[in-house]
DRENMARMI-992476 format. One line per 8 residues: number of its first residue (from 1); for each residue x negated, y negated, z negated of C-alpha. Coordinates in nm, 3 decimals, m for minus. Layout:
REM residues N
NUM> X Y Z | ...
This chain:
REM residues 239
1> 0.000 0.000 0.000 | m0.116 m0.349 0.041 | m0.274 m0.570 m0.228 | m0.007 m0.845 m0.338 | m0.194 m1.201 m0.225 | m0.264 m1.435 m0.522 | m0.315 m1.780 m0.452 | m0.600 m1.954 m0.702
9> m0.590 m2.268 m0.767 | m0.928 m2.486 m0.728 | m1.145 m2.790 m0.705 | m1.297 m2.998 m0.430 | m1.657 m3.074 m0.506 | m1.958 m3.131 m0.350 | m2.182 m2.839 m0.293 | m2.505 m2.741 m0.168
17> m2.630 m2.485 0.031 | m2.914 m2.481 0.200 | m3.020 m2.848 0.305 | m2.657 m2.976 0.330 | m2.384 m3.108 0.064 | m2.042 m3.105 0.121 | m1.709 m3.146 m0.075 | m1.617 m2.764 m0.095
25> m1.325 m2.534 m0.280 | m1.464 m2.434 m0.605 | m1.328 m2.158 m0.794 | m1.504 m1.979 m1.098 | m1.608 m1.624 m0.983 | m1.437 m1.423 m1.310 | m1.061 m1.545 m1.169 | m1.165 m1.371 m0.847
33> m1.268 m1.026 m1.010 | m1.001 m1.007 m1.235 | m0.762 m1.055 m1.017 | m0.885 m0.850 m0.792 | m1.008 m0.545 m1.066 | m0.646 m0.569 m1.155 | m0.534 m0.501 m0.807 | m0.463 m0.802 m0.623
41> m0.605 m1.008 m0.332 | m0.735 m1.337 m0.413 | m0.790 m1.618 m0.252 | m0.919 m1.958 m0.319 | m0.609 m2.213 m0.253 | m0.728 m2.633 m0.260 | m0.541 m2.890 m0.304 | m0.307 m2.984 m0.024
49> m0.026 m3.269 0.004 | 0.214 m3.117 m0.234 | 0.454 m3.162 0.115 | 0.295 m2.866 0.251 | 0.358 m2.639 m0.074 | 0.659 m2.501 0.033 | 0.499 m2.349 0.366 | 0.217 m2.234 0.130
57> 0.389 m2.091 m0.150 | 0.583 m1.904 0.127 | 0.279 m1.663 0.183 | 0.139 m1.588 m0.114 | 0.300 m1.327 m0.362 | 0.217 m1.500 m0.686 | m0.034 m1.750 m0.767 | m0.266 m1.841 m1.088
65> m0.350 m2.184 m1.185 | m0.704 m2.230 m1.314 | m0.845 m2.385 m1.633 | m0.959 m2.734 m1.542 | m0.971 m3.142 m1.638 | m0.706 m3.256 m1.843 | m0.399 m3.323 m1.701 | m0.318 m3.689 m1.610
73> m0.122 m3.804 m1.917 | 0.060 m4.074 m1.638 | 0.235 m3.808 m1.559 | 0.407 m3.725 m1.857 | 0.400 m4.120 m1.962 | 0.168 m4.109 m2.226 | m0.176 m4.350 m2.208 | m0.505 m4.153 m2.194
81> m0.628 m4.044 m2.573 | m1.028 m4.157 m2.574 | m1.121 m3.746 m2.572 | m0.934 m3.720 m2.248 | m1.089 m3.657 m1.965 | m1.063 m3.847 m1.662 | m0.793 m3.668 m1.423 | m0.847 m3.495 m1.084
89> m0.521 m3.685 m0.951 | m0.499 m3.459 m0.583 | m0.564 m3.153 m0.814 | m0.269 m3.268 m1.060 | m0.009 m3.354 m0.754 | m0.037 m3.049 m0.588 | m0.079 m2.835 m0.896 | 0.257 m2.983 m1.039
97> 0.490 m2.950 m0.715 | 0.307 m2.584 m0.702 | 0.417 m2.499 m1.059 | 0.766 m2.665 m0.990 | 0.822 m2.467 m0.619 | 0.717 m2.143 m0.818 | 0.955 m2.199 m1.116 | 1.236 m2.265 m0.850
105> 1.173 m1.968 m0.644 | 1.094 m1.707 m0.934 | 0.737 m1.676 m0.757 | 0.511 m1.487 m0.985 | 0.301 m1.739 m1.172 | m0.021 m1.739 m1.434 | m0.151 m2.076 m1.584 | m0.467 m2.074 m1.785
113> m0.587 m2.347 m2.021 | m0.568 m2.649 m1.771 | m0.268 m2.450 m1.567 | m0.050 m2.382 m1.893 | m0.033 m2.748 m1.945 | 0.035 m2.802 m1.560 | 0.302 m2.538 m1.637 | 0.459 m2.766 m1.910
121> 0.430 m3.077 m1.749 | 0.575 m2.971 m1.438 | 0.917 m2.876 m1.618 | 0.938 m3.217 m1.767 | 0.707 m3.149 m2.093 | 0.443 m3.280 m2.263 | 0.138 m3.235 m2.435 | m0.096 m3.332 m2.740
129> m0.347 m3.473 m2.617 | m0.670 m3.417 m2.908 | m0.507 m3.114 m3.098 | m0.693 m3.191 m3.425 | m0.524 m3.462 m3.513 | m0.225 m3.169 m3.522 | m0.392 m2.899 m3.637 | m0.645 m3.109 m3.888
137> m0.958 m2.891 m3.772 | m1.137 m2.786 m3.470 | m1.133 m2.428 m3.492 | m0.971 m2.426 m3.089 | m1.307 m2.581 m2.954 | m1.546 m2.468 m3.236 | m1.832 m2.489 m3.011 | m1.872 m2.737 m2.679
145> m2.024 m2.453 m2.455 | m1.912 m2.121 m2.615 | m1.552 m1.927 m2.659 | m1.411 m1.865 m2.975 | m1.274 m1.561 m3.088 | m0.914 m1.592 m3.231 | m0.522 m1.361 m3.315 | m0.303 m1.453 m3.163
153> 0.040 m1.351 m3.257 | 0.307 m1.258 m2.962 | 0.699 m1.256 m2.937 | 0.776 m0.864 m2.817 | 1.070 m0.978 m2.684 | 0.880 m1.184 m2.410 | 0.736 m1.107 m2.075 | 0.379 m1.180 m2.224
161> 0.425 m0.937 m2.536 | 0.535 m0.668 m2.281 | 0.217 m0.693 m2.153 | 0.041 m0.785 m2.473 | 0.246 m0.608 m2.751 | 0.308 m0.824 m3.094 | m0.132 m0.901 m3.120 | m0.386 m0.957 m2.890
169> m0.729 m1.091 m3.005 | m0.873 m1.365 m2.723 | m1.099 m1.643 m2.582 | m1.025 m2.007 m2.605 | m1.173 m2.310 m2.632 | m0.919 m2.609 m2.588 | m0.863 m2.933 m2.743 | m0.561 m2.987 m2.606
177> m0.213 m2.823 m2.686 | 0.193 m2.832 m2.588 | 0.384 m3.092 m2.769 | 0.757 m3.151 m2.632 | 0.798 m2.826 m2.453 | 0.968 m2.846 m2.063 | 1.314 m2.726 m1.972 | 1.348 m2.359 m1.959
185> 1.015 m2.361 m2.116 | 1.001 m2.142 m2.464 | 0.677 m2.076 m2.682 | 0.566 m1.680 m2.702 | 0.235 m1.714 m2.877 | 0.126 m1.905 m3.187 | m0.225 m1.906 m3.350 | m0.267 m1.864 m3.739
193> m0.259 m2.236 m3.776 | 0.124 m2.179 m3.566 | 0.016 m2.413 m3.274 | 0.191 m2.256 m2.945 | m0.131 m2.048 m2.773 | 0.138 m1.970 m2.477 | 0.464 m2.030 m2.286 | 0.706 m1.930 m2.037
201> 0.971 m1.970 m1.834 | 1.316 m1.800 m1.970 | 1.485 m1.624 m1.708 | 1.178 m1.614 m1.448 | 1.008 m1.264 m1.341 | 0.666 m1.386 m1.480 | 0.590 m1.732 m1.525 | 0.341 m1.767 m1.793
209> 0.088 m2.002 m1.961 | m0.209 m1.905 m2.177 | m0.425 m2.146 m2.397 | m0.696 m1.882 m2.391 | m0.954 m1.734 m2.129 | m0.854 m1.409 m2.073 | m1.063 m1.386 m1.745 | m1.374 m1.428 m1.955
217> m1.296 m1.120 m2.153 | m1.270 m0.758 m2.077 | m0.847 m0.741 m2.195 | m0.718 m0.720 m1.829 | m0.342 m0.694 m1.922 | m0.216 m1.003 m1.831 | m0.393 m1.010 m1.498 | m0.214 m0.635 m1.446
225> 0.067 m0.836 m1.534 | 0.093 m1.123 m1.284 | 0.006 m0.869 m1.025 | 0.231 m0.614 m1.109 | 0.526 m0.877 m1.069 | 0.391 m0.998 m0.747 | 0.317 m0.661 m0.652 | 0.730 m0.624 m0.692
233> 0.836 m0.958 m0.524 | 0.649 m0.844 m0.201 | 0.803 m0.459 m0.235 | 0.457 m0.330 m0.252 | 0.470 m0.218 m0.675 | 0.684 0.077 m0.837 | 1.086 m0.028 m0.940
């Protein structure tokens, strides 16, 4: 049977190879093999006009948005917080009307760090934008460069804890975190300190958000997971 065709999300930044430079699609290797080790087809998607998502979103079987800059907080009509990053603005347009097109048309969809909070946003949330000023520690981003360990604990009853169960021990580093939620939008994973670690979409085959890096671990579940529902929108997976 074929491999369902995810769609990942990516930048465009300059690159090097050989003696020339030029503004490229960047995507982190570890989405690519996990995607793929759980069965898929991946394939590096940049950012387009979001006019032209519909045609796109069309051909893929389910897509995963990557971890990334901070969301512009224009867009959920909040000023920037001084820890915020400056925002990839193409990125954010076509990464919003690709969440929204998704949500619509119960396309199989996976947002890590950066692409749970596009999830939000795109459903009319918001988000806090320096969680420790929530939280009152840093214990999310312990470290600049390296992942923390953390529990998380999951809702059973959710898409994610079918793949997940009621536990799952993960890899996150985020300083940002989900304040209003978005319509249709309910939590499904909370951290010991009870901040929301992920999301979904009620009523949608798969449409999840994760706080955490689960490509940079060896728990392959919820890639399996995305899959596996795109793997049933295209009629390729098991009933």
């Amino acid at each position: 049977m074929p491999r369902p065709l995810i769609g990942i999300t990516s930048y465009l930044e300059p690159a090097r190879w050989g003696s020339w430079v030029r503004e490229a699609a960047v995507v982190a290797t570890p989405y690519l093999r996990e995607v793929h080790r759980a069965g898929g087809l991946p394939v590096a998607v940049p950012p387009t006009h979001p006019r032209w998502v519909p045609d796109l979103a069309g051909r893929f079987d389910g897509f995963l948005l990557a971890d990334g800059a901070h969301v512009d907080p224009a867009l959920y009509g909040a000023r920037p917080h001084p820890r915020t990053e400056d925002p990839d603005q193409r990125r954010d347009a076509f990464e919003i009307s690709l969440a929204q097109t998704a949500v619509d048309e119960g396309i199989p969809l996976l947002g890590i760090g950066r692409g749970a909070h596009v999830l939000n946003v795109a459903t009319g949330g918001n988000l806090v934008q320096y969680l420790p000023e929530t939280t009152g520690h840093d214990g999310h981003a312990a470290d600049p460069v390296k992942l923390s360990s953390a529990d998380v604990s999951v809702s059973v009853t959710s898409v994610l804890g079918q793949a997940l169960g009621d536990r799952a021990t993960v890899l996150e580093s985020h300083t940002q975190g989900f304040n209003r939620l978005g319509e249709r939008i309910v939590p499904v994973a909370w951290a010991e300190d009870h901040s929301v670690e992920a999301i979904e979409v009620a009523d949608h085959p798969f449409a999840v958000g994760v706080q955490w890096r689960p490509e940079e671990g060896d728990d392959r579940r919820v890639f399996k997971a995305l899959v596996a529902a795109a793997a049933r929108r295209s009629g390729t997976g098991e009933d």
